[in-house]
N, C-alpha and C positions, 0 to 999 in steps of 0.2 A: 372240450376239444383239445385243450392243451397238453394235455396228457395220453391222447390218443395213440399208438404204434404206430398210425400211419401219418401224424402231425408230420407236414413240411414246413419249414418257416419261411418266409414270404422272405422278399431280398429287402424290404422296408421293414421287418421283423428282427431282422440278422443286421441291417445297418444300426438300430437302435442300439444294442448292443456292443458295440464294437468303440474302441475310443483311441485316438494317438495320443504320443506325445506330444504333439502340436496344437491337437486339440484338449487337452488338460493345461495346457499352457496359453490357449484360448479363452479358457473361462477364467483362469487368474486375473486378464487383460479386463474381459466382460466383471469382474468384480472389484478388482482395486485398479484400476486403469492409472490411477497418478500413486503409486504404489510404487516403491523403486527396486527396479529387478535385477539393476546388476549398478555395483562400482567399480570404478578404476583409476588409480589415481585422484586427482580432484574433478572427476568426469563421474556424473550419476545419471541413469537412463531409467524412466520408467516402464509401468510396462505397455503402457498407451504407446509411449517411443520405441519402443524395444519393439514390439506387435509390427508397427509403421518399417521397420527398416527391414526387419523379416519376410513380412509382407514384398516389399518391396524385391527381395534379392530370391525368393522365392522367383518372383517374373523373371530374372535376369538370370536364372537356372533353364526354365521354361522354355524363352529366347534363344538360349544356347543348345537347344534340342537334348536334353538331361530331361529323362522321364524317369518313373517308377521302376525300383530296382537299379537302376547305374549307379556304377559307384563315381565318385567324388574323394580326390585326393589329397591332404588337407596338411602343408608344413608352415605350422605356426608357432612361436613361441605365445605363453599364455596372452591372450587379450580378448574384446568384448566381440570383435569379429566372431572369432570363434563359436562361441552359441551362436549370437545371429545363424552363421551358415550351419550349422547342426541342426536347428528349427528350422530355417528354411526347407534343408533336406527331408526333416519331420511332414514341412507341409505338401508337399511332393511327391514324397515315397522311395526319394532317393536313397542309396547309404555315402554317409564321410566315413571313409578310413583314415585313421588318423596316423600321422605319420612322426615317427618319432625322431628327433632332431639330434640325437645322441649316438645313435647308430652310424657306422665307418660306410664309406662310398657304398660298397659290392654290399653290404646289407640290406642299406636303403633300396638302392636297386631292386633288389629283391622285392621287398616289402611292396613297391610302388607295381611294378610289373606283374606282382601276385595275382591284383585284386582289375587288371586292366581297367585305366579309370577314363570314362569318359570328359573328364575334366580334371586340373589341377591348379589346386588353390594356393599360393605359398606369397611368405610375407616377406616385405624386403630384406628381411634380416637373413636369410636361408634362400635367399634368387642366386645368388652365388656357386651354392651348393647345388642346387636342383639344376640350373646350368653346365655344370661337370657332368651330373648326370646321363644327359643327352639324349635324354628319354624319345626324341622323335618328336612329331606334329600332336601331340595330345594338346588340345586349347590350352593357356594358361590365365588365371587372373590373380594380381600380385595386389594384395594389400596394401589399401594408403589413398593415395591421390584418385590412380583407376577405378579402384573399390567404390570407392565415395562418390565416383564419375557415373560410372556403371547405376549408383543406385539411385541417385537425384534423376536421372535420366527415364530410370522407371516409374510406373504406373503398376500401385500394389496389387498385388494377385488377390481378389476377391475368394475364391471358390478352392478348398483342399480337396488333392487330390482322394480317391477312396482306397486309403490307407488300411489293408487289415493287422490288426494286433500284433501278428507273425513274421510279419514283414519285417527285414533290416533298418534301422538304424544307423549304427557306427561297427565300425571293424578297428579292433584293438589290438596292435600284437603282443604276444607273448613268446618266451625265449624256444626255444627248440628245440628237441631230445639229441635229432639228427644233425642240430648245428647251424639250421635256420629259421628265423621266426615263424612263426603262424598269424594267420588272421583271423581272430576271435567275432563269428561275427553272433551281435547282439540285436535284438528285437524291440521291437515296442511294449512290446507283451514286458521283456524281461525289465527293462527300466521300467518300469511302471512299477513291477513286483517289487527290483531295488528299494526305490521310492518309498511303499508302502511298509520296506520290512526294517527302516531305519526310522519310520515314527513308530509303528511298533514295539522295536525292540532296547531303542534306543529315547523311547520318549521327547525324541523330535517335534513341537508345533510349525502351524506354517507361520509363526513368528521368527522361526530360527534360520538364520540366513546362515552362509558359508563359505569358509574362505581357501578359495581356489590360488592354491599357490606352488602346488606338485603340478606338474609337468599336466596338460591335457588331453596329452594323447593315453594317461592312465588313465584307468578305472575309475582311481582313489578319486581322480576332478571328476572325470566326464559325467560317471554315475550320480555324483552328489549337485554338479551344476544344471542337469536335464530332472533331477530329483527336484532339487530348490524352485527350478523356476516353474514347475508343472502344480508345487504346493502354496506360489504365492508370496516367501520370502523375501531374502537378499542375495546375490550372489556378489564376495565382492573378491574380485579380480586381481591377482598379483605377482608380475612378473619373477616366478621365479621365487625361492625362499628370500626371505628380509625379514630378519628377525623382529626386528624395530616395529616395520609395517604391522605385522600379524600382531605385535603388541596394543600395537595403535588400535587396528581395530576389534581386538578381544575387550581392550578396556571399554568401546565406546556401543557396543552391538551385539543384543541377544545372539548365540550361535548355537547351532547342534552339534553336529559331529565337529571337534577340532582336533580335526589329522594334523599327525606328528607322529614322522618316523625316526628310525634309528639314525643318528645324524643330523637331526633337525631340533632335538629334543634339549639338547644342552644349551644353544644358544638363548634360546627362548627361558630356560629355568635361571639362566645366568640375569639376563635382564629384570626378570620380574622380582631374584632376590636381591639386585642390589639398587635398582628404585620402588619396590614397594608395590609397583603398580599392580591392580585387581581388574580380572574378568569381569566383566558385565552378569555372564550367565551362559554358561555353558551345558551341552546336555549332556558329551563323552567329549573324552578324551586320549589324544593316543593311538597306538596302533601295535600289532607286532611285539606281543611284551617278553616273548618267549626269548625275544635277541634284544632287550632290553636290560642293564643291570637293574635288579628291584629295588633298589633304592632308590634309583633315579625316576623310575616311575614314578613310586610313592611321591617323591618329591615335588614333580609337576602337580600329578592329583591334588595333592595339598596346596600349591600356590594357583592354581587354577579353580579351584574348590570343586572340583567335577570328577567324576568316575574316571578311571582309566577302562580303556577296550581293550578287553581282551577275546581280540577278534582270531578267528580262521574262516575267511574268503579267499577269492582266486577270481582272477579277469574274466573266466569262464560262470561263476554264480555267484558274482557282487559280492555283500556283506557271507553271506551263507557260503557255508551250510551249519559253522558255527562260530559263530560274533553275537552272542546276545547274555556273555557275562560281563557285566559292568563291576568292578574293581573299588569299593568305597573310597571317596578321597583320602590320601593320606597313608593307605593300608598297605603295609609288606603282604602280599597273600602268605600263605600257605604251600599252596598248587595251583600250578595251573592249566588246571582243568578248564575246559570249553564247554560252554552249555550250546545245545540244540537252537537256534536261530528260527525265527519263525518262517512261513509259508514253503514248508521243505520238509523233505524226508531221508532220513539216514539212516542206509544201512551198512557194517562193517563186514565185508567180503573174502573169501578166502580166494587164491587161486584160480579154481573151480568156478566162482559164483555161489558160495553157499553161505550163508551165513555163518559167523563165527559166536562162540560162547561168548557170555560175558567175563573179561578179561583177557580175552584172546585177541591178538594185533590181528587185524585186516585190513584190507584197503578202502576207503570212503566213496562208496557209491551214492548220487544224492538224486532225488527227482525234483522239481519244484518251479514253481513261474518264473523265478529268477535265474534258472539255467539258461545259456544261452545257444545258439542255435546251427551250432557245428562249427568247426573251424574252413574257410573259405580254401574251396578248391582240395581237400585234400581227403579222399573218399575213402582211401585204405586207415587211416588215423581215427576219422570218424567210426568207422566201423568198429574198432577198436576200442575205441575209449566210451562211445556208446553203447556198450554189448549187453542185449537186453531191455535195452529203455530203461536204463541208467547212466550217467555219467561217471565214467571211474575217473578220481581224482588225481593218484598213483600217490597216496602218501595214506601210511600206516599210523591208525590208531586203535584202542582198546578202549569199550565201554566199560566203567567202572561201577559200584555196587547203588552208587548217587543217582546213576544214569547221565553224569559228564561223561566228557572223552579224552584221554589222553593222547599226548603225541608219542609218539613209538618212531617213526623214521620214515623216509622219501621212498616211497619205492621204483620215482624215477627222481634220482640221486637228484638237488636240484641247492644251489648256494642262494640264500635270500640276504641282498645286499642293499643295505639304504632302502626297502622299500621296491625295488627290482630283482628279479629271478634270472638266474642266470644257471644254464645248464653248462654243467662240463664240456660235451660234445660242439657248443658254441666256437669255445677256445682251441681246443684240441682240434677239430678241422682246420683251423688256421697255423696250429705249428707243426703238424703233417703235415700239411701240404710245402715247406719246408725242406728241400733232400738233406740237409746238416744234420736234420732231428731224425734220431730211427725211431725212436719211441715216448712218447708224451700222456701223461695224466694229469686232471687238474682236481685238486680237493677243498675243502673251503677249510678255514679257520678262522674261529671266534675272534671277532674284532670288538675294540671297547665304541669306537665311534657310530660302524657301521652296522653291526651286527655280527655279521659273517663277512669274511671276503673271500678271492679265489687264487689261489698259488697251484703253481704248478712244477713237476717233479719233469724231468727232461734226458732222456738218454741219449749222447750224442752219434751223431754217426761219423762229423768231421769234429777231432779237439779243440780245431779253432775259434768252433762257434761261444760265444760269449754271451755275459748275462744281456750287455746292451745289442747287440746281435739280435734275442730275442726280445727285449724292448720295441727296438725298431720294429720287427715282422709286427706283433701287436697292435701298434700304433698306428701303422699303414691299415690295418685290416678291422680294427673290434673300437667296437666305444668304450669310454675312457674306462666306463665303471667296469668291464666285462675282463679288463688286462689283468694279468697276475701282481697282485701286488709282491710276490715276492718267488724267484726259479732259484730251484735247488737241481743241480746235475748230477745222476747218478750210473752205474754201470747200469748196461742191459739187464742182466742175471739178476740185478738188486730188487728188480719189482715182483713184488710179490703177487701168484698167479694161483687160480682154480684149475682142478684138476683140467680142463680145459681149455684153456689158456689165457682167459678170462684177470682182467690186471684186479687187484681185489681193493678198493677205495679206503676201506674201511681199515683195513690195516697201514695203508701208506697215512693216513691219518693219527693211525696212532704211533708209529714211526714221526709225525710231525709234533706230536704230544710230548714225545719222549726229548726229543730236541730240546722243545722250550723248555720245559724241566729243567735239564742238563746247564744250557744258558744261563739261567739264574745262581 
């Protein structure tokens, strides 16, 4: 009968099947219940504890009329809240969007009004901020004393809601072609795939715990912190980079992925050579080698005794659609090339949609469980960037004779800064909008600390206007990382243009090449 054409599956057939994140995080609880699921500080929670408070704040979503599909708006600086209320939403069916802390007033705004939340979560540290805001009557609940009020008060929720796999999660933003964020939103389906495709590729156990110390409203936590605790480990929590901390706990605690990006990476290789101290056991290392000098990779690798990742993912398909070449300890590569990530498929695209030869750049179209499931609210993008039941990524690579992949270029122009993406268009809506500025572009250049950062080129319309002139407009408007670190003012006529009129990136770049040069 199961195989029959006209086999219906019964709604007891189709629920067997189907699993949350809440519920993978449910049976971690049913199997090592005094298991400890999250650290922070000198505060450890098991998952019997951890389960109980979830449980709990689950009701007091419930209570506050948040069902299945609402979203949930969530400005926190890293701490152990944070999961709680992301499982809760898990058990629910809610989604958290997570809001990022780093971003200038009119962005946030943005960000928070995108996703209309029926609720907003924010921690005292950022009541301040979300105050200015002035968002209107949206419920608020502030972290701390209320939180802790709120949840003694309740009576745990028994019963998860009937959560399907497809259903949202969290909504992440990412930077923005047009010059405002998006909301990335991801599934259950997709953190699950994550999950599975970093013990896979990465040889992750659920011995290997993880230390959450990049921002939460990223990927790089979110994905690994709903990963760890759905497999049973450690998640251990930490305000913010601290070199020291992350030392502390590399020496004392099996780990898998230990993320380190560009700008995170020196402090930590300075510590470990000049007191000695050793990793416990690490399963990768790293991130982003491409904007990394290789030697300093190598360098971690070897004082860490673990592979370096040489990863290419995206907010939109986690670790994928290629992170699953691991870097021997200690090794200068060669190349670097990207091998195929598991639970995914890659195709190299021309234009068109056609396939390109081998050795021909095209753009990375991916299909796979761990893509995630449109960007919120915005149907003409979607359309776009889905074409076909693909995801186009908009960055160029060529498969080689190995079957790696090279990088080749952006083909929506984009600066990768500390581990954050930052589109030109971001900056440039902000010094247009400007009437002193007639004409502005912004380019990135190779930074030793960051990777890349973003300068911008400035044609003026009034002389008066000045370097700090445009400091200020910045400041008022873009998060710190997103400002130019460095404006150069040039005539109108000086930018260089397609026949079209089209300003051409790629040579004001090399026009910025040629500078340094000259400098030296």
């Amino acid at each position: 009968m199961a195989g029959h054409k006209d086999h219906q599956l019964s709604e007891g057939i189709a629920q067997s099947g189907r699993l949350s994140v809440f519920g993978l995080f449910a049976a971690q609880v049913a199997r090592i219940p005094r298991g400890i699921a999250i650290t922070q500080d000198d505060c450890s929670w098991t998952y019997k504890a951890l389960h109980d408070r979830v449980c709990r704040f689950a009701q007091v979503l419930r209570e506050l009329g948040v069902t299945r599909g609402q979203r949930i708006a969530l400005m926190s600086e890293n701490r152990h809240e944070y999961a709680e209320i992301e499982l809760a939403a898990a058990m629910i069916g809610a989604i958290v969007a997570c809001q990022n802390w780093r971003l200038a007033e009119d962005e946030l705004r943005h960000c928070i009004e995108l996703v209309s939340p029926s609720l907003l979560i924010v921690s005292e540290r950022y009541q301040g901020v979300i105050t200015k805001l002035k968002l209107g009557s949206v419920p608020q609940i502030t972290l701390g004393d209320s939180y802790e009020a709120a949840l003694n008060a309740a009576y745990p929720l028994s019963t998860p809601a009937d959560v399907d796999p497809e259903d949202g999660l969290v909504i992440l933003y990412t930077s923005g072609t047009t010059g405002l964020p998006k909301g990335a939103l991801i599934s259950h389906r997709a953190e699950i795939a994550r999950m599975t495709v970093l013990r896979m590729d990465l040889n992750v156990t659920r011995e290997d715990g993880f230390v959450a110390w990049a921002p939460m409203f990223h990927m790089g936590s979110t994905d690994q912190v709903l990963g760890t605790l759905m497999s049973g480990a450690t998640v251990h929590i930490v305000d913010g980079f601290d070199a020291e901390r992350i030392v502390d706990i590399m020496e004392v605690f099996p780990l898998g992925w230990m993320l380190l990006m560009p700008g995170s990476i020196e402090p930590v290789v300075e510590i470990l050579e000049k007191t000695g101290r050793q990793a416990k056991s690490i399963r990768a290392v790293g991130a982003m080698i491409d904007l990394v000098p290789l030697s300093l990779a190598a360098k971690l690798s070897r004082l860490t005794n673990a592979p370096y990742l040489n990863s290419f993912g995206a907010t939109e398909t986690g670790l994928p659609p290629a992170s699953a070449m691991l870097i021997p300890p200690g090794t200068m590569p060669k190349a670097l090339s990207k091998q195929q990530s598991s639970l995914c498929y890659v195709r190299l695209l021309d234009p068109e949609g056609n396939d390109v030869p081998e050795g021909a750049p095209g753009e990375v179209a991916v299909r796979g469980p761990t893509v995630f499931s449109g960007y919120w609210n915005a149907p003409d993008v979607n359309e776009r960037d889905f074409s076909s039941g693909w995801f186009r990524m908009g960055d160029l690579f060529q498969r080689n004779k190995e079957g790696g992949f090279d990088f080749v270029d952006r083909a929506k122009y984009m600066i990768k800064s500390g581990g954050e993406n930052i589109y030109p268009a971001e900056i440039e809506r902000v010094l247009l909008s400007d009437k002193r500025i007639r004409e502005a572009v912004v380019v990135r250049r190779k930074d030793v600390r960051w990777g890349e950062v973003p300068i911008a080129f400035i044609a003026r319309a009034d002389e008066t206007l000045t370097e700090e002139d445009v400091e200020a407009l910045c400041r008022g408007a873009l998060a710190g990382y997103k400002r130019p670190k460095q404006i150069t003012f040039i005539a109108y006529d000086a930018f260089p243009r397609s026949t079209t009129g089209k300003i051409l990136r790629h040579e004001i770049e090399a026009m910025l090449r040629k500078d340094s040069r000259d400098d030296k």
